[in-house]
C-alpha positions in Angstrom: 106.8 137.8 110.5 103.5 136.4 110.4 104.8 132.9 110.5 106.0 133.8 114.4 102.0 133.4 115.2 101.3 130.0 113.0 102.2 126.3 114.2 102.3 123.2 112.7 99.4 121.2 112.7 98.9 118.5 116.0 100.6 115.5 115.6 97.1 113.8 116.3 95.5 115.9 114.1 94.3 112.9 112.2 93.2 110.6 114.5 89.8 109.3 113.6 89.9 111.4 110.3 87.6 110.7 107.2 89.4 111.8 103.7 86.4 112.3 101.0 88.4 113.3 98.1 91.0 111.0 96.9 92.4 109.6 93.6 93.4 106.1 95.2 91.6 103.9 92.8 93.8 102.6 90.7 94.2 102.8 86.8 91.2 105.1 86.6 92.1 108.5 86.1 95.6 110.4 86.8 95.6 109.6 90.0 97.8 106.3 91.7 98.1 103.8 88.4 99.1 100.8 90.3 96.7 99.0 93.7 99.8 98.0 95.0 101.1 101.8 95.4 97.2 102.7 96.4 97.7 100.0 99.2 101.1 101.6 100.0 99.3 105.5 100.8 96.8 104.0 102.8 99.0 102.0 104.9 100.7 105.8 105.4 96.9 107.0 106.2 96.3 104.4 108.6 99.2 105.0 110.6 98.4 108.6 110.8 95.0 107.9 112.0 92.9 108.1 109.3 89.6 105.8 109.8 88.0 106.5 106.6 88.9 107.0 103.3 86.4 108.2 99.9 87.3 107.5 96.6 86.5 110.0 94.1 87.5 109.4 90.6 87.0 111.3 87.8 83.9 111.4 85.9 84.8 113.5 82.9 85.3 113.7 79.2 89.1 112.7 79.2 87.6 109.4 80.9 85.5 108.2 78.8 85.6 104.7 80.0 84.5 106.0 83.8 80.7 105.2 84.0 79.3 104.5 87.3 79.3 100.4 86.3 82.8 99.9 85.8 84.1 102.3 88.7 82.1 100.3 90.6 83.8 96.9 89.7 87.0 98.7 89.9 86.1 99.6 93.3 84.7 95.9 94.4 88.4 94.4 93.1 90.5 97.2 95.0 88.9 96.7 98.1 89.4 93.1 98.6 93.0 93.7 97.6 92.9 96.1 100.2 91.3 93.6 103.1 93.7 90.6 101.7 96.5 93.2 102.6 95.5 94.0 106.1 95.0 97.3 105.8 92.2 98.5 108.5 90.9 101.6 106.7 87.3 101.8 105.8 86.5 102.6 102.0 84.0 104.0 100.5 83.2 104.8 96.2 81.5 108.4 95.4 82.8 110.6 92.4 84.6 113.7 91.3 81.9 114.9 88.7 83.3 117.3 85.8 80.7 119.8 84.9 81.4 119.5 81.2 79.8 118.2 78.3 80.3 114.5 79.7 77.9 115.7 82.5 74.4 114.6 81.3 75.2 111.4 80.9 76.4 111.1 84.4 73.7 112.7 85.7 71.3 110.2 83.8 73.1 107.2 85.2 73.2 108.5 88.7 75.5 109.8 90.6 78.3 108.3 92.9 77.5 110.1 96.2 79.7 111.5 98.6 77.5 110.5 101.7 75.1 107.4 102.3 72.2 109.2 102.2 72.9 109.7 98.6 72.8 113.2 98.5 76.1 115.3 98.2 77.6 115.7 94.8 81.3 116.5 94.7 81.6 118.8 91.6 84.4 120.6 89.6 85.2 123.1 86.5 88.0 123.5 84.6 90.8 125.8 87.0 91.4 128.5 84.0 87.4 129.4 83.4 84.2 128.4 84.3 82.0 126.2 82.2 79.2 128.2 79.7 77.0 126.0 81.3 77.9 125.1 84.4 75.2 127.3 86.2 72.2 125.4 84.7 74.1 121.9 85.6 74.5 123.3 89.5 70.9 123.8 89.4 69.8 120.7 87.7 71.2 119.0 90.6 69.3 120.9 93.3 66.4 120.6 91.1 66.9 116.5 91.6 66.8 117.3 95.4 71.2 116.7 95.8 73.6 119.0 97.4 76.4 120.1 94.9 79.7 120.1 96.8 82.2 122.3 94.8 85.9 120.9 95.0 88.7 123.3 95.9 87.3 126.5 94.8 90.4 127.8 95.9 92.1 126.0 92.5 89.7 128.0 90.2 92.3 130.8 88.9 89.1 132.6 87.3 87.5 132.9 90.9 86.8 135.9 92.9 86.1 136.6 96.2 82.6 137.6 94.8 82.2 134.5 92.6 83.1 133.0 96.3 80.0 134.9 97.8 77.4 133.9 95.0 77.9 130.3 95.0 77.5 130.3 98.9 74.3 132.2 98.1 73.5 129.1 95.9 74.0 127.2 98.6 76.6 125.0 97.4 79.0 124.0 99.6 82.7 123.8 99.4 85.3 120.9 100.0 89.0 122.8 100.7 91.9 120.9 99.2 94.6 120.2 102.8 97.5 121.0 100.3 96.1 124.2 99.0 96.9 125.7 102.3 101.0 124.3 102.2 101.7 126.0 98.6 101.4 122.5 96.2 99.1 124.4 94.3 100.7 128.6 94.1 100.7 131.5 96.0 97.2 132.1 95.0 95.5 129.0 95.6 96.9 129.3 99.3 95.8 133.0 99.7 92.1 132.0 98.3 92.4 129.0 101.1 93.1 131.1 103.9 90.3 133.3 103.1 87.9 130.8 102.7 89.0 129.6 105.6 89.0 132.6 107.7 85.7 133.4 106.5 83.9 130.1 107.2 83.2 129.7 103.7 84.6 125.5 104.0 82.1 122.8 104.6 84.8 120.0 104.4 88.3 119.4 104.1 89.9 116.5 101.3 93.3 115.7 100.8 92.2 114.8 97.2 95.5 112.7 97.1 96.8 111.9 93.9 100.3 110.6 95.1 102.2 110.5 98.4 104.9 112.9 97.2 103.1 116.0 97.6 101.7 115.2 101.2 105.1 113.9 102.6 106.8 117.3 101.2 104.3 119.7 102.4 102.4 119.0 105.5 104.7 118.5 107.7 105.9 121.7 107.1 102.5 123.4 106.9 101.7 126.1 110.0 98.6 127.6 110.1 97.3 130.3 112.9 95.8 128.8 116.3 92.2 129.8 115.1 92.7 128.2 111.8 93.8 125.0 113.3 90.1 124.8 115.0 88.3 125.8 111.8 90.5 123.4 110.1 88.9 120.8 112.8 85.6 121.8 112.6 85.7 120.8 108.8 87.3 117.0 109.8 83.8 116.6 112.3 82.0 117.6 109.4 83.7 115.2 107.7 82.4 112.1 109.9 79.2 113.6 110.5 78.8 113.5 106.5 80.1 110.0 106.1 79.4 107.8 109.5 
């Protein structure tokens, strides 16, 4: 019954729209493996209405090739493949930093921000159990004067509505994944969502994009309330606000 008071989202919904979590760089991680096919998804973006796109590769352990250097070349080579192809979509390079034992090095090197100002730190933990010492590596960034930004807290399986409450205590902040709210991810990952989401708990708003598959399946299928919709559009402004 309850999906007789939800609608699908606007069909301008993302108009102007700034994505910053993706896995569009190519041959980097387990996201897209080819820049052709990256080209492809943002040609889709574009004509959706998307302005901006951030991408966020992997920083962990299973990469050990992903240094802030080479991502960096990568980065410089994709997006003149990307202007040679005509696409019109601004690009910009931050990271998806694994709090793991990989992290110190990162964190030595710099990090691959999220906003110009250099501040925001998009951050993650394994989805079955948080990190021994993931605490002290959250505070190590605020110590060094950066804003953690925890991606899709809804994905943690170990996360309660209480772990939810202490981190916003922390003052971390948290990035929703769009797909989380259509089902990609489970039942529970969309429950969490639309808490969070009812309760303001959401800073931002990614379609961390690993593929096209998922997003042509599921959102144009996804209904959300009326209400939700506007929180849901608060997060995009806070989007530009964070990356313009």
């Amino acid at each position: 019954m309850m999906s007789l008071f939800r609608k699908r989202l606007p069909r301008d919904m993302f108009k102007g729209a700034c994505d910053v979590h993706s896995h569009l760089l190519p041959g980097v991680d387990d996201g897209f493996q080819s820049s052709s096919k990256s080209i492809v998804a943002l040609k889709m973006m574009e004509q959706q209405g998307v302005s901006l796109v951030t991408l966020t590769p992997h920083f962990m352990k299973e990469y050990p090739n992903n240094h802030r250097g080479h991502i960096q070349k990568v980065f410089e080579s994709f997006k003149a493949k990307v202007a040679e192809a005509g696409v019109g979509i601004e690009l910009h390079l931050a990271g998806e930093y694994m709090l793991d034992r990989c992290f110190l090095n990162h964190f030595n090197e710099g990090f691959l921000t999220m906003d110009k100002a250099g501040v925001h730190v998009l951050c993650e933990t394994s989805y079955m159990m948080y990190e021994r010492n993931a605490s002290s590596m959250l505070y190590d960034i605020m110590c060094a004067g950066l804003q953690p930004v925890i991606a899709h807290p809804e994905r943690y399986e170990y996360a309660s509505n209480k772990d939810f409450s202490h981190w916003k205590d922390k003052e971390y902040k948290f990035q929703l994944n769009l797909l989380s709210l259509a089902g990609t991810y489970g039942e529970g990952a969309v429950v969490k969502s639309r808490y969070l989401l009812k309760e303001g708990l959401y800073d931002y708003v990614g379609s961390d994009m690993h593929s096209m598959e998922a997003f042509q399946k599921f959102i144009p299928h996804l209904k959300l309330k009326k209400e939700d919709i506007g929180r849901l559009e608060q997060l995009m402004e806070n989007n530009k606000k964070l990356v313009r």
